[in-house]
C-alpha positions in Angstrom: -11.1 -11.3 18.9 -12.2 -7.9 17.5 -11.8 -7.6 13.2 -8.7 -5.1 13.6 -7.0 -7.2 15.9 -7.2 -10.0 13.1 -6.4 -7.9 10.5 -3.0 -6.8 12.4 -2.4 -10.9 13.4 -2.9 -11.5 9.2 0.2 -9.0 8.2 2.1 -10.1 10.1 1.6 -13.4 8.4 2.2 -11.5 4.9 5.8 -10.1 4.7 5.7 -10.1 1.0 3.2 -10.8 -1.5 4.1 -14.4 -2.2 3.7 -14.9 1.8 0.5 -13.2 1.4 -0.8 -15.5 -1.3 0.3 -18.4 1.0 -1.4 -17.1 3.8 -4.9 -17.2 2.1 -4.4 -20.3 0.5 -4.3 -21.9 3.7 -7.1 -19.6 4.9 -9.0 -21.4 1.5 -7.6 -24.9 2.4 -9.0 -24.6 5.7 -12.1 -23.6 4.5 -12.4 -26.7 2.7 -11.2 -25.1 -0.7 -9.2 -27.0 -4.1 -5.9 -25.9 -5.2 -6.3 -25.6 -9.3 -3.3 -25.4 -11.5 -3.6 -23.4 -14.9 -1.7 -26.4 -16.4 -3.9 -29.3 -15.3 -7.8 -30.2 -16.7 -10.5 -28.9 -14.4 -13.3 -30.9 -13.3 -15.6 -28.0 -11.4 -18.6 -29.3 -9.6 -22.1 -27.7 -8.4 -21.4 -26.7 -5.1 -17.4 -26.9 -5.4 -15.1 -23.8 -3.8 -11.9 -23.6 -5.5 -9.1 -21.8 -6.2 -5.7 -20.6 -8.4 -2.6 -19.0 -8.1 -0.2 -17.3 -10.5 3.5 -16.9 -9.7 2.7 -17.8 -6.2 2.1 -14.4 -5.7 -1.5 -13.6 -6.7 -4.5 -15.5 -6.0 -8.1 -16.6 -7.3 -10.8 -18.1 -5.7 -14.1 -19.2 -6.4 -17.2 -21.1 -5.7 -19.8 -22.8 -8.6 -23.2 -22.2 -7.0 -25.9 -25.3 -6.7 -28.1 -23.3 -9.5 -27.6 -22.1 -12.6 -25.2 -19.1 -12.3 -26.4 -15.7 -12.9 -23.1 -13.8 -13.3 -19.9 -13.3 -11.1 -20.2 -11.1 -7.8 -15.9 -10.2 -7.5 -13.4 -8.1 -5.5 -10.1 -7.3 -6.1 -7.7 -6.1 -4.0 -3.4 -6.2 -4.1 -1.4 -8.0 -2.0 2.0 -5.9 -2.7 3.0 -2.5 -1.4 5.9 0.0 -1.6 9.4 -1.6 -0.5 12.4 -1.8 -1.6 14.3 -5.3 -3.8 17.2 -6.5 -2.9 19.3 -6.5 -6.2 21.2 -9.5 -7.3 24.3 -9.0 -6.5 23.2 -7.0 -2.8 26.5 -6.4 -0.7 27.9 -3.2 -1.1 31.3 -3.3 1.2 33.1 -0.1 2.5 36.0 -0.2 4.7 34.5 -1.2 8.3 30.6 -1.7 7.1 28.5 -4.3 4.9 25.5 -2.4 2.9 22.6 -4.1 0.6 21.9 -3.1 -2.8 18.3 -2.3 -3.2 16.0 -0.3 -5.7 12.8 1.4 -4.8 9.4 -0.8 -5.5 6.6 1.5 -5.9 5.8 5.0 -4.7 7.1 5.1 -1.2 7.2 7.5 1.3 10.9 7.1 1.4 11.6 9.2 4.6 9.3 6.9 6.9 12.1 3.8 6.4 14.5 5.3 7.7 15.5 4.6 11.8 13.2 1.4 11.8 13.9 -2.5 12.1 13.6 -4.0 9.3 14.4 -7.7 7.6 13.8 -9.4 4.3 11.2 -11.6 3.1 10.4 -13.5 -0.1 10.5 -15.8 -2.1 14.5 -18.0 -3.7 14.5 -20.3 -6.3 16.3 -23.6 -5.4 18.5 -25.9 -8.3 17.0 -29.4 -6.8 18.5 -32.0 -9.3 16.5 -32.0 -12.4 14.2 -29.3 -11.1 14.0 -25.5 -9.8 11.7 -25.2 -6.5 10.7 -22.3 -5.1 10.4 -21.6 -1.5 9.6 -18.7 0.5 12.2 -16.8 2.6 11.4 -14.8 6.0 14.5 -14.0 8.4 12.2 -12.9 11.2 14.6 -10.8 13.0 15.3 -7.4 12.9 18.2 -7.7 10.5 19.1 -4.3 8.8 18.1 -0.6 9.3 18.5 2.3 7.1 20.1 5.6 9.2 19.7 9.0 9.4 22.5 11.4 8.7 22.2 13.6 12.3 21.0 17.3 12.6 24.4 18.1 13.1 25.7 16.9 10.0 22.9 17.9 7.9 21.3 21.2 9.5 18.8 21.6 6.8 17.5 18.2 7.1 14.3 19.8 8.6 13.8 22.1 5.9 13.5 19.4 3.4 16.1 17.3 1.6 16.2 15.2 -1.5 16.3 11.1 -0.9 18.6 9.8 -3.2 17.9 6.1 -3.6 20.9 5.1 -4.6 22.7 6.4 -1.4 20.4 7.5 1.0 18.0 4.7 1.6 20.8 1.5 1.2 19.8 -0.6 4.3 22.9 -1.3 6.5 23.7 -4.8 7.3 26.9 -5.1 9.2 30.1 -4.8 10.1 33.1 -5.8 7.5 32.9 -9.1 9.3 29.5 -9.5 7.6 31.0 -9.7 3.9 30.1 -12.7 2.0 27.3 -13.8 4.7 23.9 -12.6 3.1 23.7 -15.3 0.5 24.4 -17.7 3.4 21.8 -16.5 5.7 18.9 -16.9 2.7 20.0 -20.1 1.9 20.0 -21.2 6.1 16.2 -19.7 5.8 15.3 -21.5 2.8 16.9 -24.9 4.5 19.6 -25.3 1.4 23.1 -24.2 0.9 23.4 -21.3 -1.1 25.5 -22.8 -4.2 21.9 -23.6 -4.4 20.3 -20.9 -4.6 20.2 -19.6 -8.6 17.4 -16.4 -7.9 15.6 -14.9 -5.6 12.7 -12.2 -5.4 13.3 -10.7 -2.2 12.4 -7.3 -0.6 12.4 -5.4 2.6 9.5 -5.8 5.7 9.5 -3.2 8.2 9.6 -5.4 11.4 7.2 -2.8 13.3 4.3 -4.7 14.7 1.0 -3.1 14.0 -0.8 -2.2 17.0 -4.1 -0.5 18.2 -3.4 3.3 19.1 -5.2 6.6 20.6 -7.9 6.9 22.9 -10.2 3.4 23.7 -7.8 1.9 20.6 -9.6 3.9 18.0 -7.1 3.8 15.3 -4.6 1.1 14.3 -0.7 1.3 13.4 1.0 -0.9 11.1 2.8 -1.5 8.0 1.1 -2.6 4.8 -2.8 -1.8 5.6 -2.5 -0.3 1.9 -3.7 -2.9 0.6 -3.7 -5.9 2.8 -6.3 -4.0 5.1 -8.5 -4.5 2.0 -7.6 -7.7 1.2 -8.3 -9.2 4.4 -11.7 -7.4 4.6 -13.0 -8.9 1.2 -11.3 -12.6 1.8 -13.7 -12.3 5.2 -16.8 -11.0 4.0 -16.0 -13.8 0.7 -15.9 -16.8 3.2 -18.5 -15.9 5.5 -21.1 -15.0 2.8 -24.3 -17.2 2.2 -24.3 -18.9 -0.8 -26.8 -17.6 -4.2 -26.5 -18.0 -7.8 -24.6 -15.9 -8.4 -20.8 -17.3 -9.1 -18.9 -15.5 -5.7 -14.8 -14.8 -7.0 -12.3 -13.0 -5.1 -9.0 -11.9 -6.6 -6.1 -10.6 -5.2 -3.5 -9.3 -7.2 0.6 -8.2 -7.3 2.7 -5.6 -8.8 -0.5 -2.6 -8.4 2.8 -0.5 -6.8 4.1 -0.5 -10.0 0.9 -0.2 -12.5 -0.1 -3.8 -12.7 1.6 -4.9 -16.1 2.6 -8.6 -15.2 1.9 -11.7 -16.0 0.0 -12.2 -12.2 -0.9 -8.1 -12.6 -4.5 -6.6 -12.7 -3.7 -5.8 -16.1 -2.9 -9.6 -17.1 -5.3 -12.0 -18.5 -5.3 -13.9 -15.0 -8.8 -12.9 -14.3 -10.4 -12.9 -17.8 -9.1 -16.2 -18.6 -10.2 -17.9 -15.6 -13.5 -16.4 -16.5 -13.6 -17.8 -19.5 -12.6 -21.4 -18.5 -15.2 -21.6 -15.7 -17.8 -20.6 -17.7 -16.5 -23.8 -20.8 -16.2 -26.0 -17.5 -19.7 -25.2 -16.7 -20.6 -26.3 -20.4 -21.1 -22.4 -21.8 -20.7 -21.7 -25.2 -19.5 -18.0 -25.9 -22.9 -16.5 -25.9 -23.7 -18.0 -22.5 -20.3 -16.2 -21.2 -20.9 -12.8 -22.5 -24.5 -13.3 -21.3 -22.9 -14.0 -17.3 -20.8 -11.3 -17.9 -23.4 -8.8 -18.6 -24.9 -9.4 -15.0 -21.3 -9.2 -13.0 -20.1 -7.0 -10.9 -16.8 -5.9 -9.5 -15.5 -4.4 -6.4 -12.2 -2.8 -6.4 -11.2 -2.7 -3.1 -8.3 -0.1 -2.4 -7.8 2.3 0.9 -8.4 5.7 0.7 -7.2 9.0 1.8 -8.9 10.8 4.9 -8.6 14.0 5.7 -5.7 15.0 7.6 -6.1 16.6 10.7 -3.0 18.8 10.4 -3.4 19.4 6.7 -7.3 19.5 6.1 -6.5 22.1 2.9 -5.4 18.7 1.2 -8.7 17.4 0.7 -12.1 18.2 -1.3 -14.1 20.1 1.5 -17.4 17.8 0.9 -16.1 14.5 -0.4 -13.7 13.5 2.2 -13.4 10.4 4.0 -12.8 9.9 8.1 -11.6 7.3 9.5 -14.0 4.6 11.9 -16.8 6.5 9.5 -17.2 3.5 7.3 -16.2 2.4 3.4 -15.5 4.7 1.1 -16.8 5.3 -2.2 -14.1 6.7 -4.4 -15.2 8.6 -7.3 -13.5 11.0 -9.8 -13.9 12.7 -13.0 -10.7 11.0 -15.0 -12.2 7.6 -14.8 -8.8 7.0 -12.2 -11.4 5.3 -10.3 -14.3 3.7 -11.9 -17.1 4.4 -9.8 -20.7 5.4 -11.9 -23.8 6.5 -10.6 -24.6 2.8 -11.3 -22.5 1.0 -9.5 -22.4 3.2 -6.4 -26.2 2.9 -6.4 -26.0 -1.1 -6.2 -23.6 -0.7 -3.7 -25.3 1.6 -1.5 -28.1 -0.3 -1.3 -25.9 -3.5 -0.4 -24.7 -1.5 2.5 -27.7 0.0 3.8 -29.7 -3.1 3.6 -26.9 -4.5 5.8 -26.7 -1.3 8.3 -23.2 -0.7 7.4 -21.8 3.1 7.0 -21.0 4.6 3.5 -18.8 7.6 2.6 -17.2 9.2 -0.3 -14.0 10.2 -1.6 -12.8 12.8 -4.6 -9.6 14.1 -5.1 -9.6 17.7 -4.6 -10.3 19.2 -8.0 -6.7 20.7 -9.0 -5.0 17.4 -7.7 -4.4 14.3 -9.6 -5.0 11.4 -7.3 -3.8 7.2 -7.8 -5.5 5.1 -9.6 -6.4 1.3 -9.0 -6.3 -2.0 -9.9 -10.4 -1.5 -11.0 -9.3 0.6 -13.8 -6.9 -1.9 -15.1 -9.2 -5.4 -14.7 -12.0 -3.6 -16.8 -9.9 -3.0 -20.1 -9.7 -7.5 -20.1 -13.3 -8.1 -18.1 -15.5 -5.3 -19.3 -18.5 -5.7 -16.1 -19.7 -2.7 -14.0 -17.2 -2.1 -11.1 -17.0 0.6 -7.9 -14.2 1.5 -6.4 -13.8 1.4 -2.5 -11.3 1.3 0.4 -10.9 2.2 3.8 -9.9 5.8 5.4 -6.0 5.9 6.3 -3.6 8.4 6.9 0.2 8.0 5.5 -0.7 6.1 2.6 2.7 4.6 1.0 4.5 5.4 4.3 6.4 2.5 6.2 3.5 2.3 9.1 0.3 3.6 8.0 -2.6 4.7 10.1 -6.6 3.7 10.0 -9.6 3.4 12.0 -9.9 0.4 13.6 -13.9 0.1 13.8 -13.5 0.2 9.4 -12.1 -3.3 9.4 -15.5 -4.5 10.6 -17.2 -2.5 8.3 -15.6 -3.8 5.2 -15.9 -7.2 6.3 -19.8 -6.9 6.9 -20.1 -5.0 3.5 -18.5 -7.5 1.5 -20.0 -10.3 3.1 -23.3 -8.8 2.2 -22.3 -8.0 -1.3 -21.2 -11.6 -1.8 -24.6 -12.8 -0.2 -26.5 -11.0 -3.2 -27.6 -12.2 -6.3 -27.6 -9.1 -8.9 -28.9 -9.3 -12.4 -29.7 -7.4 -14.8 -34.1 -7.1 -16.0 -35.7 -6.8 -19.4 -34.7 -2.9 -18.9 -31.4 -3.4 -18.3 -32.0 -2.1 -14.6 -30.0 -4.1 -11.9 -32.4 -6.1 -9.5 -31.8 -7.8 -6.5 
């Protein structure tokens, strides 16, 4: 089974982030990998492979090499993208139809929802005598869809129109026979009864399955390959690496969509605590920790624009990305993306030692471009990081579009990354 084919198999397995963090924690399990909790004592071992979750809906994992470590080799990726919540109290009844109360998550390409199956997927939180249990939620069946107002009605539709969120994009759910039912159908998928149910963090899935496209498959279609494209590429290259002394960690993070400020964000202490705590299980002192830290290295992993073929004038003229042309380096000015001569030099020569294509990416110079999670995790673990992704088109639309040879390419990259050991010489040059 080709890479992309996988890749399109593994979102569908992911309908929401806390589905995604499942997902790879079987992956892990089956792998041969320990669940830690943050609340319990750790007892890490030479040669153990571990890992973490927080909120259920991001993820840590990590191996303790047979030698003494010589730093941490990470990548980071997200595991959420734009969607919309459900709100708390979701059905919004008219006189004949049965509407859900949502609110935007992230920067979505609003337009690109509409006229498309879609259900809900998540995670509810279940009163169970003297406890709250939390279990994930996926009505796989096309369930609601969020309609057009026709050409006739609305003649300038074509020339643009505003989206107002709190009227255009409310996902219809039936008929008025369908009042009172949605709690019900959450609690039947969560196997309770829904006086049960005290909360719930659920969101929309575009039921569209992704699928290989163009001529001799070159591209593939599908929701969420911002960012679960990149997730899946480093959790492959992660498990398949060959093991060094280098302590191997791959993170995957939630709530990027919305600038990574939670408690399971980027921007928490999730990663620089667990840091920490591997390095006291190891028997470090804090000298010993910084002195790791100086010879790690990151990997943000987030996909990247290519060039349009219709709109070309969009992009920088010499730093822009194609897709099935390999990983992209991103790069720019602002510091948006962290990228340093440094760091794209190690990781060049990661990629050329192991024959796989590199390209880079900058926003065109009177645009303002996204940043990443890379950005964020270096104000808690200061290391040298590079950002990269993959070439797509439609970034932030419902079904995105990338090259289908990349997949392999990210998964051969990373795999080689993780099979390095970096550190740092006497000059403070990076050695391999």
């Amino acid at each position: 089974m080709s890479e992309s084919t996988s890749l399109l198999q593994f979102i569908q397995t992911c309908p929401s982030p806390f589905h995604a963090a499942e997902t790879i924690a079987c992956r892990l399990r089956e792998s041969g990998y320990e669940e830690l909790l943050e609340s319990a004592s750790w007892d890490l071992k030479k040669g153990g492979s571990y890992f973490v979750r927080r909120n259920g809906s991001s993820l840590i994992s990590f191996r303790i090499p047979v030698q003494k470590p010589t730093g941490f080799l990470m990548s980071a990726a997200h595991s959420d993208s734009p969607t919309f919540k459900i709100k708390a109290n979701p059905e919004r009844s008219g006189a004949q139809y049965v509407s859900l109360e949502t609110e935007p998550y992230g920067g979505a390409l609003l337009s690109t929802w509409f006229d498309r199956p879609l259900t809900v997927a998540g995670r509810v939180l279940i009163q169970e005598t003297n406890r709250i249990v939390s279990r994930l939620v996926f009505i796989d069946r096309d369930l609601l869809v969020i309609p057009s107002v026709a050409i006739h009605m609305n003649n300038t539709a074509n020339d643009g129109t505003k989206i107002l969120a709190n009227v255009d994009t409310i996902p219809l759910y039936g008929t008025s026979d369908a009042r009172d039912t949605f709690l019900k159908q959450i609690a039947d998928a969560a196997g309770t009864d829904p006086e049960h149910i005290l909360s719930y963090d659920l969101s929309l899935f575009c039921r569209q399955h992704g699928c290989h496209i163009g001529y001799a498959d070159s591209f593939i279609l599908s929701p969420k390959l911002d960012d679960l494209e990149c997730v899946y590429g480093c959790l492959e290259g992660y498990l398949q690496a060959e093991p060094t002394s280098s302590i191997p960690v791959l993170c995957v993070f939630d709530n990027e969509e919305v600038g990574s400020g939670t408690i399971q964000g980027a921007g928490s202490t999730f990663l620089r605590d667990l840091l920490r705590r591997i390095s006291l299980c190891l028997e470090m002192n804090e000298q010993d920790h910084q002195r790791l830290l100086s010879g790690s290295f990151l990997v943000s992993a987030d996909n990247a624009h290519a060039k349009h073929p219709n709109h070309p004038e969009y992009s920088d003229a010499n730093n822009c990305p194609y897709m099935n042309e390999g990983i992209v380096i991103k790069m720019a000015a602002s510091q948006s993306y962290t990228t340093d001569g440094i760091s794209s030099a190690v990781f060049r020569r990661i990629c050329s030692d192991a024959g796989v294509p590199v390209q880079v990416f900058a926003n065109r110079s009177d645009k303002r471009g996204g940043s990443t999670l890379g950005r964020i995790a270096d104000t808690m673990v200061p290391v040298s990081t590079l950002d990269i992704g993959l070439a797509q088109l439609a970034m932030h639309s419902a079904v995105e579009t990338a090259g289908a040879k990349d997949v392999e390419y990210l998964v051969r990259g990373m795999r080689a990354f993780y099979s390095s050991t970096l550190h740092r010489d006497s000059e403070h040059n990076w050695a391999f």
